[in-house]
N, C-alpha and C positions, 0 to 999 in steps of 0.2 A: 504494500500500500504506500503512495505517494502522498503527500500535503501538499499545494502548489498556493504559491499568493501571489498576484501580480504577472500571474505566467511563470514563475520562478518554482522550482521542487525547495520547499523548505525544510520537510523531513518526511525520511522513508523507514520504514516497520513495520511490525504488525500492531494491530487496533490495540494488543498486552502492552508492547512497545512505549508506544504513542503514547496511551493512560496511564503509564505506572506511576507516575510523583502527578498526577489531577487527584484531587478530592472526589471520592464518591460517597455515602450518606449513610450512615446509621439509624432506624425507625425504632426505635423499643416504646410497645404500650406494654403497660403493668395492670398486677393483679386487681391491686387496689386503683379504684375507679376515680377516686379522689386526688390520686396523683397524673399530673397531664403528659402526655405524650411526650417522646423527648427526640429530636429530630436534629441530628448534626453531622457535619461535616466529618470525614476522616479519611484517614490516609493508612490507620493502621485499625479496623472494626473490632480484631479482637482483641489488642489490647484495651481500649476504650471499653469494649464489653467487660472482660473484666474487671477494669476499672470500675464499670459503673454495679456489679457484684459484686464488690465488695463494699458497696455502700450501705449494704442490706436491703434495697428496694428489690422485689417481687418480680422481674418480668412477666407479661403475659404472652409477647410474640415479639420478637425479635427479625428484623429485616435486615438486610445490607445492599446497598445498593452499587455495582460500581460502576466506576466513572463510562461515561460512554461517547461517541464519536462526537456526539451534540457537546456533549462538554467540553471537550478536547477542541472542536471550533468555536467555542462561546471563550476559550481561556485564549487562543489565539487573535479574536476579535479585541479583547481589550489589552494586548502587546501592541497593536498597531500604532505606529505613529500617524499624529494626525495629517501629517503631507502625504501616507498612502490612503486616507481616505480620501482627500479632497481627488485624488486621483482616479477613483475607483469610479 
């Protein structure tokens, strides 16, 4: 897989590649209903997970999200300098 901006290859890999240091997301609801959703950013899910186990809070469902292409050009969009958009 290729990247290109400007007509230019700016980086070549696989989609692993390309995402590995992008933030993908962490969802954990818990048992108890009283406490709210907890929805963050990470780069490392399990340790965060059990970071957030040893806090004593309950999981009820645990998700992990990773990064994905869309993110990978959503982090690339805001690297650009503003003389390549007026370009574009």
């Amino acid at each position: 897989m290729a990247l290109a901006r400007a007509g230019r290859v700016i980086a070549r890999g696989t989609q692993e590649e390309l995402t590995r240091d992008l933030p993908g997301e962490l969802h954990v609801t818990f048992a108890d209903p009283a406490v709210p959703d907890l929805r963050t950013p990470t780069t490392d899910p399990g340790a965060d997970l059990a970071a957030l186990l040893t806090s004593g809070r309950t999981p009820a469902s645990v998700d992990v999200r990773r990064p994905s292409l869309d993110d990978l050009y959503r982090s690339l969009e805001t690297t650009v300098p503003e003389s390549d958009h007026a370009a574009a």
